[in-house]
py3Dmol code that shows the C-alpha trace and the ligand (Angstrom):
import py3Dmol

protein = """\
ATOM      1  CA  UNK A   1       4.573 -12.854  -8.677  1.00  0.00           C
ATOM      2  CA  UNK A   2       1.911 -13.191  -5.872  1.00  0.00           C
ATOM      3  CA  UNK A   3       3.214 -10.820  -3.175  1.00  0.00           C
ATOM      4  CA  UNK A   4       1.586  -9.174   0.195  1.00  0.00           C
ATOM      5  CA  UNK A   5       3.470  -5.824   1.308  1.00  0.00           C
ATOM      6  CA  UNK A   6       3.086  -5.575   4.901  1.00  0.00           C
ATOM      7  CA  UNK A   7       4.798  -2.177   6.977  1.00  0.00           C
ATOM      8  CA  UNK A   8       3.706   1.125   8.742  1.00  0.00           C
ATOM      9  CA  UNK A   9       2.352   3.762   7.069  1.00  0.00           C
ATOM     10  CA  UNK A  10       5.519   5.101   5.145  1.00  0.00           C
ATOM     11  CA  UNK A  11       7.307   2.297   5.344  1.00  0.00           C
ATOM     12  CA  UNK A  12       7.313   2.553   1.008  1.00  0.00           C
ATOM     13  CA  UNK A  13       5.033   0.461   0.502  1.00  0.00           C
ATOM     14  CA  UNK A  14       3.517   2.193  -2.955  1.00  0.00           C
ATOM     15  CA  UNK A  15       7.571   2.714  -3.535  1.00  0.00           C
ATOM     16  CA  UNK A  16       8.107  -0.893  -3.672  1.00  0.00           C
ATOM     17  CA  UNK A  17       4.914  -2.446  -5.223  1.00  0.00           C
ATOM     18  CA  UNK A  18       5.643   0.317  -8.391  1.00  0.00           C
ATOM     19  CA  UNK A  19       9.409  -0.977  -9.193  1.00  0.00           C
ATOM     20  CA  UNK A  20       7.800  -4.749  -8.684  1.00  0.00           C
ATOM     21  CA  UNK A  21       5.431  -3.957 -11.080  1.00  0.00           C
ATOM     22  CA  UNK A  22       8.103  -2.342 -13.328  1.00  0.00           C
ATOM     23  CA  UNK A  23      10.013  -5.459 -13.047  1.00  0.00           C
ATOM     24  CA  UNK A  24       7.941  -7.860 -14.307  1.00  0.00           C
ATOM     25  CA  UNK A  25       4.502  -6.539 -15.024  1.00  0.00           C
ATOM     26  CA  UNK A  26       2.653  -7.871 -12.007  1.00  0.00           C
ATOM     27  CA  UNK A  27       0.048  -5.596 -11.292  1.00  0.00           C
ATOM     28  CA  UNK A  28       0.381  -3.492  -8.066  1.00  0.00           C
ATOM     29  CA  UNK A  29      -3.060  -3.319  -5.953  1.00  0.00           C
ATOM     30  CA  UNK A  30      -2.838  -0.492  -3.318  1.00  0.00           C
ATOM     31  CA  UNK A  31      -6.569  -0.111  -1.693  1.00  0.00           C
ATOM     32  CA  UNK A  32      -5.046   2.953  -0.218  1.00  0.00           C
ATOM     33  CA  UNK A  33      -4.739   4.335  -4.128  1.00  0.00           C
ATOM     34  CA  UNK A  34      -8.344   2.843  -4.935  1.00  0.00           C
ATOM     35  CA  UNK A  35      -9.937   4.468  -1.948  1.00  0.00           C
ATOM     36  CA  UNK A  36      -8.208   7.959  -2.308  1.00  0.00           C
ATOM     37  CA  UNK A  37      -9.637   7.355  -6.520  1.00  0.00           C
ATOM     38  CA  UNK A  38     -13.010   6.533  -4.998  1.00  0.00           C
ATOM     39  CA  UNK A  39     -13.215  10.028  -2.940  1.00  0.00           C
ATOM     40  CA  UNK A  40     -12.408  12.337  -5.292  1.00  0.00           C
ATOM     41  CA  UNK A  41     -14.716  10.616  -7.859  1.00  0.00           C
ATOM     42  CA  UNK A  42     -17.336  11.309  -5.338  1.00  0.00           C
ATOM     43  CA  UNK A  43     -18.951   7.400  -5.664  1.00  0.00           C
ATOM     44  CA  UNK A  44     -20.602   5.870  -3.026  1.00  0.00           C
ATOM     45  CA  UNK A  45     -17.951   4.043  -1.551  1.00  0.00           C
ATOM     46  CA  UNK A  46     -15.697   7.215  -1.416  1.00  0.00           C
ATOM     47  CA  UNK A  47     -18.345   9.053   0.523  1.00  0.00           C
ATOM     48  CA  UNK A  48     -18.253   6.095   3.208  1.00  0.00           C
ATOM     49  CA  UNK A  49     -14.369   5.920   3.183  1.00  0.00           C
ATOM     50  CA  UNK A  50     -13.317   9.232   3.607  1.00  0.00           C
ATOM     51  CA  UNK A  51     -14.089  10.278   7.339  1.00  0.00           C
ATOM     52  CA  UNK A  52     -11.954   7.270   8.372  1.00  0.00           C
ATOM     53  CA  UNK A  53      -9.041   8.228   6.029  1.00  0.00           C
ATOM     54  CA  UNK A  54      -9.101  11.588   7.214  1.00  0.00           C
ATOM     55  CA  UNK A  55      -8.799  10.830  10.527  1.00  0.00           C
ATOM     56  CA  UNK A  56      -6.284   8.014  10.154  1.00  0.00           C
ATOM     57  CA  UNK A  57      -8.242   5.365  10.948  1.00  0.00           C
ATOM     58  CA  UNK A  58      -8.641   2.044   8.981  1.00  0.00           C
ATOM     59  CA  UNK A  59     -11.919   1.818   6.572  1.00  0.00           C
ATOM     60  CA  UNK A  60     -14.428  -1.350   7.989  1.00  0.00           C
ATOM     61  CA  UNK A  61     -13.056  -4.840   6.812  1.00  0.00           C
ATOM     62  CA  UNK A  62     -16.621  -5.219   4.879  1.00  0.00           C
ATOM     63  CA  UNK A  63     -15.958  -2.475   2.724  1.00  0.00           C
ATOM     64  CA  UNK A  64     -12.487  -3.392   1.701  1.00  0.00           C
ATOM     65  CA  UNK A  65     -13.439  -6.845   1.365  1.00  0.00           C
ATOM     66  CA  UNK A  66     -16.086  -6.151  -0.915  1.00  0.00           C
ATOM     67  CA  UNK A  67     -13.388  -3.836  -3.698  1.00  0.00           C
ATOM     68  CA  UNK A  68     -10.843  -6.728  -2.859  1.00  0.00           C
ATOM     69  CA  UNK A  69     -13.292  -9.467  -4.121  1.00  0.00           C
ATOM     70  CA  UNK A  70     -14.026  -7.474  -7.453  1.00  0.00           C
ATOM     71  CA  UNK A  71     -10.619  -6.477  -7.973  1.00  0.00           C
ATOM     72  CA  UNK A  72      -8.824  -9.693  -7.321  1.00  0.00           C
ATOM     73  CA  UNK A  73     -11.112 -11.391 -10.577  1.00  0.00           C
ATOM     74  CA  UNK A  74     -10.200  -8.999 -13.358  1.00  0.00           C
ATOM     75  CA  UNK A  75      -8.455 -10.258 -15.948  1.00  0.00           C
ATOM     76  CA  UNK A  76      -4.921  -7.834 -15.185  1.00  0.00           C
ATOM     77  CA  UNK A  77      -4.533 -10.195 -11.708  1.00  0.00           C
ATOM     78  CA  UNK A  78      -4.014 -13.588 -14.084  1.00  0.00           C
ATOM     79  CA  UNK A  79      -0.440 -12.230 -14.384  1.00  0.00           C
ATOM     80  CA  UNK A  80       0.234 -11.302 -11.091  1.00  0.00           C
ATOM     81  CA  UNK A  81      -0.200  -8.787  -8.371  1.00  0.00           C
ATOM     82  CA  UNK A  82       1.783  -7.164  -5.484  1.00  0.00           C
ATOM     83  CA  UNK A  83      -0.554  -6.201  -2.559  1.00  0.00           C
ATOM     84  CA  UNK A  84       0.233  -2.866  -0.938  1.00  0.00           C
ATOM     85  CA  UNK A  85      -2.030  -1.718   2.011  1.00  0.00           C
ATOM     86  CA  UNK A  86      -4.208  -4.783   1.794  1.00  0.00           C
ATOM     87  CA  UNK A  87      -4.636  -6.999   4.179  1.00  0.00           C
ATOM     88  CA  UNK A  88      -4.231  -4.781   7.037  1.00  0.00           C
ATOM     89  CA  UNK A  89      -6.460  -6.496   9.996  1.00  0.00           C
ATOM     90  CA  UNK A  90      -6.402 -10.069  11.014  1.00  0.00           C
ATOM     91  CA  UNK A  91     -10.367 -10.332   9.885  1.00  0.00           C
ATOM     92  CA  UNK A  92      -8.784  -9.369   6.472  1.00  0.00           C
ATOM     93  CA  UNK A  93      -6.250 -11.702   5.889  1.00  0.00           C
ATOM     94  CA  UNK A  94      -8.178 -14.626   6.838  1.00  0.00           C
ATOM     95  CA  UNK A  95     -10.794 -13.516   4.115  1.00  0.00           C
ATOM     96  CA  UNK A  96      -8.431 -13.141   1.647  1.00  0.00           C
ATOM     97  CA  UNK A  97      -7.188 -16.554   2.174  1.00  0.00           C
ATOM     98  CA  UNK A  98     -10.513 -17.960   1.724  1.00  0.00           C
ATOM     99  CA  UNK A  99     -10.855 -15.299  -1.603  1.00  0.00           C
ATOM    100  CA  UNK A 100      -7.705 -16.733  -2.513  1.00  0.00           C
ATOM    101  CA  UNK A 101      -8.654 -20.604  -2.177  1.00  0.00           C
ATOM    102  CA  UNK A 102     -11.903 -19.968  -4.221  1.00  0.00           C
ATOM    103  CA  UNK A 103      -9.968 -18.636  -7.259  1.00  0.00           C
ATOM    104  CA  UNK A 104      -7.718 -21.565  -7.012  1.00  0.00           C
ATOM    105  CA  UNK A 105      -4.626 -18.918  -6.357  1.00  0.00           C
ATOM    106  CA  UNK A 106      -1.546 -19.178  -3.942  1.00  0.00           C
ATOM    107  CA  UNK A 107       0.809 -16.455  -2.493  1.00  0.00           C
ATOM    108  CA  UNK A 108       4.406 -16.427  -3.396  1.00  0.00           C
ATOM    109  CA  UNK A 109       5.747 -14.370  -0.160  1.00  0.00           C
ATOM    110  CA  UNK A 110       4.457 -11.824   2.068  1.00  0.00           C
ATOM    111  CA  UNK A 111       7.254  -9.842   2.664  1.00  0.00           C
ATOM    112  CA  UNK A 112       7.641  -7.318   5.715  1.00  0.00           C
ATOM    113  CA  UNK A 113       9.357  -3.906   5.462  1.00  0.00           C
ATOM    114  CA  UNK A 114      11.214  -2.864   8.416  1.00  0.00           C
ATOM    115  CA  UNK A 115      12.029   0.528   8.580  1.00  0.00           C
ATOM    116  CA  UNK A 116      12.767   2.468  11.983  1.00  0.00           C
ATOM    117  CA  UNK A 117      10.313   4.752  13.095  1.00  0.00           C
ATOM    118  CA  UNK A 118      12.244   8.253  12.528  1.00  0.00           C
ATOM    119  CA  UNK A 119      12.920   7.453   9.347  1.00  0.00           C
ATOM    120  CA  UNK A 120       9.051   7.058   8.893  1.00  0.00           C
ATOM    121  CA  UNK A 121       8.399   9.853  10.136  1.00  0.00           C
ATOM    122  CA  UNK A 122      10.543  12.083   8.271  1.00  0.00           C
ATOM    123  CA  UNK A 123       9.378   9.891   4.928  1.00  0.00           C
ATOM    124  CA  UNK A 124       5.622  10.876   5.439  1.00  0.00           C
ATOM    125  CA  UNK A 125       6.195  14.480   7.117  1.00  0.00           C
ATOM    126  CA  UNK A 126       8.355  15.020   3.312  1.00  0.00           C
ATOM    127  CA  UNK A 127       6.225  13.020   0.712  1.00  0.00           C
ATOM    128  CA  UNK A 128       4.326  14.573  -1.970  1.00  0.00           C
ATOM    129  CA  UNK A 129       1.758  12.476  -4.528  1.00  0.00           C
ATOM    130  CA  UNK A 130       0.328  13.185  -7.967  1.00  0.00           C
ATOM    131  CA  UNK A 131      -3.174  14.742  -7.603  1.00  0.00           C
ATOM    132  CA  UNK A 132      -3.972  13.110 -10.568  1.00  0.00           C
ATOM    133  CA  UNK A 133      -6.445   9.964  -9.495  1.00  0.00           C
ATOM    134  CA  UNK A 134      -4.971   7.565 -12.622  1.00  0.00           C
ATOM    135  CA  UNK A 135      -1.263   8.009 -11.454  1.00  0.00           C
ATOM    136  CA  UNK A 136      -0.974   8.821  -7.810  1.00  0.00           C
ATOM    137  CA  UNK A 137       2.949   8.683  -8.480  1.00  0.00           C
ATOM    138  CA  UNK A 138       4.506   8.635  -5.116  1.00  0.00           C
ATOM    139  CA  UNK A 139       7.343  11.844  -4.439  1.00  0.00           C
ATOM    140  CA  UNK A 140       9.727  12.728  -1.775  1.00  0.00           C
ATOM    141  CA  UNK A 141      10.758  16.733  -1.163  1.00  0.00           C
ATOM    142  CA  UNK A 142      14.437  14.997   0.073  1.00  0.00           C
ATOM    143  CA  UNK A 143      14.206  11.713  -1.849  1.00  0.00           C
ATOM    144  CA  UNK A 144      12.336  11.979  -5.429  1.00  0.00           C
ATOM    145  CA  UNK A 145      11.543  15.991  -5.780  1.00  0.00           C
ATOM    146  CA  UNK A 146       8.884  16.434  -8.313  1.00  0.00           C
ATOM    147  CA  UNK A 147       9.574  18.873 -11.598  1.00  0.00           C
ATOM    148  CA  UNK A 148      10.877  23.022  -9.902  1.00  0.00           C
ATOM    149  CA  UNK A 149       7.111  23.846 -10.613  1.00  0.00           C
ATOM    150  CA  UNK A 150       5.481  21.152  -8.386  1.00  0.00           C
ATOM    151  CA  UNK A 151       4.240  19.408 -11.101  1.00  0.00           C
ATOM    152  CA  UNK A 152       4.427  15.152 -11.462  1.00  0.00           C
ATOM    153  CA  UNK A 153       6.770  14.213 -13.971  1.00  0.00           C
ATOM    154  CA  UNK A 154       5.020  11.173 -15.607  1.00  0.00           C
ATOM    155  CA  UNK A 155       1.249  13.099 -15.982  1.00  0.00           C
ATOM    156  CA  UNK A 156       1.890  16.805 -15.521  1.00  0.00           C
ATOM    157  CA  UNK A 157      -0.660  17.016 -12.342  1.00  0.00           C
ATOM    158  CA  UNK A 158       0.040  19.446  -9.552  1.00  0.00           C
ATOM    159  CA  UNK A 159       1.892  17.288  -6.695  1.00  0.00           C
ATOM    160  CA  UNK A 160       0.116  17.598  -3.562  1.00  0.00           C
ATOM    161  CA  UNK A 161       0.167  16.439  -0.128  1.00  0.00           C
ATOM    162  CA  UNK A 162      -2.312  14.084   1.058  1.00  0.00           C
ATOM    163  CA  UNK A 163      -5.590  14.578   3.591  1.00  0.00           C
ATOM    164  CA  UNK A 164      -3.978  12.120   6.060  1.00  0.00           C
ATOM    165  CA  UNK A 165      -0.820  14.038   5.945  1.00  0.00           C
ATOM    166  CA  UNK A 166      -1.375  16.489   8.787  1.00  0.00           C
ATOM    167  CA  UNK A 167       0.523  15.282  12.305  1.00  0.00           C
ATOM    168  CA  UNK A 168      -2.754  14.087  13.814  1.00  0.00           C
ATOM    169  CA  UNK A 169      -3.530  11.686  11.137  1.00  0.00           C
ATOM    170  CA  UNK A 170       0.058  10.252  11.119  1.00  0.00           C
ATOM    171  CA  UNK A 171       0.423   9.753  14.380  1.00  0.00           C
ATOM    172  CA  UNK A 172      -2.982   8.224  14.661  1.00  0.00           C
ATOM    173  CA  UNK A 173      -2.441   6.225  11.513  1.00  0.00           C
ATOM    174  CA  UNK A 174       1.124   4.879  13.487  1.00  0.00           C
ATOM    175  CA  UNK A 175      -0.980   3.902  16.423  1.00  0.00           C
ATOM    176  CA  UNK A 176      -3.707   2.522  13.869  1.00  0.00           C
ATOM    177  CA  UNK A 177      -1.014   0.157  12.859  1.00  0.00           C
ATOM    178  CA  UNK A 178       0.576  -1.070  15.995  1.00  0.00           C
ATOM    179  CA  UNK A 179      -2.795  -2.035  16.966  1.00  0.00           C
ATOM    180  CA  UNK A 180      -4.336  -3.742  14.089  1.00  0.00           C
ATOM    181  CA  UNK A 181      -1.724  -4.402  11.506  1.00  0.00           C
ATOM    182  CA  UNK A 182       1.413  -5.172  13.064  1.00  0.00           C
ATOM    183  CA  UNK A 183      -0.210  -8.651  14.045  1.00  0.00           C
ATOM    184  CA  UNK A 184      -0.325  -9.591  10.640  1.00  0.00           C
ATOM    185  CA  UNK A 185       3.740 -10.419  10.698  1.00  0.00           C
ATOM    186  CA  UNK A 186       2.624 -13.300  13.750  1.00  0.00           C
ATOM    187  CA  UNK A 187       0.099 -14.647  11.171  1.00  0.00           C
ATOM    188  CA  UNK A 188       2.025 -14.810   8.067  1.00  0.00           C
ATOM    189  CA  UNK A 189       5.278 -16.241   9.771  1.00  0.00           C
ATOM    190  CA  UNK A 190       2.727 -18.994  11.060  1.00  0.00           C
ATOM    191  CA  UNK A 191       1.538 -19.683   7.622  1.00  0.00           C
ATOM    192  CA  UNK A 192       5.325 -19.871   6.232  1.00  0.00           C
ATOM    193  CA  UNK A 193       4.890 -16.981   4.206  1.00  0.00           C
ATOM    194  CA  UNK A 194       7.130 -13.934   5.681  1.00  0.00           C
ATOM    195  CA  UNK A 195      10.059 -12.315   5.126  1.00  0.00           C
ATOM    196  CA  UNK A 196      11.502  -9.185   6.887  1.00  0.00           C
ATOM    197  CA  UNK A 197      13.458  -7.058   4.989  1.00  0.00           C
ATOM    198  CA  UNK A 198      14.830  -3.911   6.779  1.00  0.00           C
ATOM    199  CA  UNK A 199      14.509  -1.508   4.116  1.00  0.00           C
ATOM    200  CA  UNK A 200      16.259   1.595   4.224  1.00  0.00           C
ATOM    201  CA  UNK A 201      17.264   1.403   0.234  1.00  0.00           C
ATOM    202  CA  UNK A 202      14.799   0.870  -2.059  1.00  0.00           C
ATOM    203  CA  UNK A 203      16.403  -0.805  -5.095  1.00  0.00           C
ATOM    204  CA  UNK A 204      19.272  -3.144  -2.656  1.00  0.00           C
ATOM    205  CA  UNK A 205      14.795  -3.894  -1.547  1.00  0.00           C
ATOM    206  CA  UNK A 206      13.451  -4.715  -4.515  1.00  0.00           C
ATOM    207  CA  UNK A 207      16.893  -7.183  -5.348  1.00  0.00           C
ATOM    208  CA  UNK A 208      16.096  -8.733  -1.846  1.00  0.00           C
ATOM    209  CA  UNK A 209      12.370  -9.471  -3.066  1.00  0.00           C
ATOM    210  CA  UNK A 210      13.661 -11.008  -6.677  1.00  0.00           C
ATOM    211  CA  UNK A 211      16.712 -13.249  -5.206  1.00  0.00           C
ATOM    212  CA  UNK A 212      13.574 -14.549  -3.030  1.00  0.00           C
ATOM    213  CA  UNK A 213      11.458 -15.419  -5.138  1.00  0.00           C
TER     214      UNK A 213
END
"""
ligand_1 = """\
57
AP5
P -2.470 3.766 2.344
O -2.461 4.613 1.152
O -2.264 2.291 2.202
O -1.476 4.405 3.383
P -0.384 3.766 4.366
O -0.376 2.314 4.660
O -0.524 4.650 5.530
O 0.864 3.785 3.558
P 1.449 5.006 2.881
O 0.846 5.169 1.527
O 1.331 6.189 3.824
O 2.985 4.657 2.829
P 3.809 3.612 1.959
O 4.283 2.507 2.850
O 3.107 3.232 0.692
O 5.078 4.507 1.649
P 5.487 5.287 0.314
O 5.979 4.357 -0.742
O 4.436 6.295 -0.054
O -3.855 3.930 3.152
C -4.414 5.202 3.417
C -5.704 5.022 4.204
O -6.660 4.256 3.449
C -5.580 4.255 5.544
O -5.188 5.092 6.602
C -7.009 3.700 5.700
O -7.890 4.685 6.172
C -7.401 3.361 4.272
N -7.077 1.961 3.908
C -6.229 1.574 2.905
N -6.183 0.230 2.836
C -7.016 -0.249 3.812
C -7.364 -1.554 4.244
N -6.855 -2.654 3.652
N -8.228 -1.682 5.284
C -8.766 -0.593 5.876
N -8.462 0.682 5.516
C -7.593 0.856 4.488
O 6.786 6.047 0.874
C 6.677 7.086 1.821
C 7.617 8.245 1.443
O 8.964 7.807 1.620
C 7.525 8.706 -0.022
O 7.724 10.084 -0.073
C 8.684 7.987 -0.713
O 9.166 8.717 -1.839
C 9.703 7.927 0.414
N 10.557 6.752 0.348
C 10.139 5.461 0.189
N 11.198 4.630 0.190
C 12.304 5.440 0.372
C 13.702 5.185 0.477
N 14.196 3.934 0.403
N 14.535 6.221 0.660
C 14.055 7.494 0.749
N 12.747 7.806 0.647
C 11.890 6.797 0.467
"""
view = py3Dmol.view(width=600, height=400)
view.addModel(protein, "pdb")
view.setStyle({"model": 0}, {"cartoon": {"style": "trace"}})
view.addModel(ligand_1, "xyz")
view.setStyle({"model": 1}, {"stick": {}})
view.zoomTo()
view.show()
């Protein structure tokens, strides 16, 4: 499958792409998962990313456009991917779909999770992720606990919570997305591309996405 994930920060996202991927081995692209790797490997595009993450603010187009274009070639992409986080502007999406034409590729569905905003709240206030930068398995203190001693179940890593994950960030990462990536849902129902899926349950989610397709 060839599949955009568009929602608010919370919205599960990362939840959704990884059963996808489980499903039928279409690899899930999260730039929010490649940028986090990038920082904590220390390379140069890590040291330009991380004051925006850490305030909550989106990293320039250029920058993400420039992993996007690399990423989108390698070989695992023949078979598939689910984009999570990515595109997340209007600039964005428009250079995908030029990226997109070049490699002679088309998009399945761009689907849209709807999830109120309490709920979001209480999802990112309560989510925990693997520290380890090759996993990032996604947790939930209410939803998905990770083992009694805080520890991810698929790696062993501690299970932390993330630099954007203090109230400042999310709010400002909220506002981040009502201004710049909301309009994304205008463009790709004008392209005949979107489906909303109000997603409270993430497997009756995923069955949505498959009957689809
Ligand atoms: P990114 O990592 O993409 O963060 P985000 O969009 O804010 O999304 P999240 O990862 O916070 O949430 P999600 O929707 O994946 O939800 P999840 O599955 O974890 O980006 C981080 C930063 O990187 C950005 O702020 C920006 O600075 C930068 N960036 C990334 N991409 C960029 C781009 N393209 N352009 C510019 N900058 C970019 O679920 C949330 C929680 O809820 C989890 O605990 C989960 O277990 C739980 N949960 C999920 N579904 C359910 C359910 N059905 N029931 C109960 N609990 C659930």
């Amino acid at each position: 499958m060839r599949v955009i994930l568009l929602g608010a920060p919370g919205a599960g996202k990362g939840t959704i792409a990884k059963l996808l991927s489980d499903h039928d081995g279409s690899v899930q692209i999260s730039t929010g998962d490649m940028l986090r790797a990038a920082v904590k490997e220390g390379t140069d595009i890590g040291k330009q990313a991380k004051e925006y993450m850490d305030r909550g603010d989106l990293v320039p187009d250029s920058l993400i456009m420039r992993i996007m274009e690399e990423r989108l070639q390698e070989d695992d992409c023949k078979n598939g991917f689910i984009l999570d986080g990515f595109p997340r502007t209007i600039p964005q999406a428009e250079e995908l779909k030029k990226l997109l034409a070049k490699l002679n590729m088309s998009l399945d569905m761009v689907v849209n999770l709807d999830v109120p905003k309490e709920v979001i709240l209480d999802r990112l206030t309560t989510r925990r992720t693997c520290s380890n930068p090759d996993c990032q398995e996604i947790y939930n203190i209410k939803s998905k606990p990770p083992t009694p001693e805080g520890k991810c179940e698929k790696c062993g890593f501690p299970v932390i919570q993330r630099d954007d994950e203090t109230e400042e960030a999310i709010l400002n990462r909220l506002d981040t997305y009502n201004e710049k990536t909301a309009p994304l849902i205008g463009f790709y129902q004008s392209e005949g591309l979107l489906r909303n899926i109000v997603s409270l349950d993430s497997k009756k989610t995923v069955e949505a996405i498959k009957r689809a397709l």
